[in-house]
Phi, psi and omega in degrees: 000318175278351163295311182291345189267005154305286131344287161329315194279339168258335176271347145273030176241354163276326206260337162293327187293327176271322179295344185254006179305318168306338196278323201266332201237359164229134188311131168053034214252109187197153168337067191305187198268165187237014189256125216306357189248027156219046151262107176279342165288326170280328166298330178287334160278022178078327197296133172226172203299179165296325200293278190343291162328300167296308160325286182309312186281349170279345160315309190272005185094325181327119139252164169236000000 
């Protein structure tokens, strides 16, 4: 039982360690955002968050 939760314990301390590689090795280095309205490619296509979406069609009268 303490091997495996040992083992767990070390492969989620592997895998925050891989996810944090940007955080770690570049000067000033952090997470861009991940959110569809500070994407400018999807903005150049029209796609916007669902919140947004849902505004506009309760604007125009749309239900879905």
């Amino acid at each position: 039982m303490i091997k495996i939760f040992l083992l767990s314990m070390l492969i989620i301390a592997i895998a925050f360690a891989l996810l944090a590689v940007k955080l770690l090795f570049l000067k000033n280095g952090k997470f861009t955002s991940q959110h569809i309205h500070d994407n400018a490619a999807l903005r150049k296509q029209g796609i916007h968050c669902v919140i947004d979406q849902d505004k506009e069609a309760r604007r125009a009268g749309k239900a879905y």
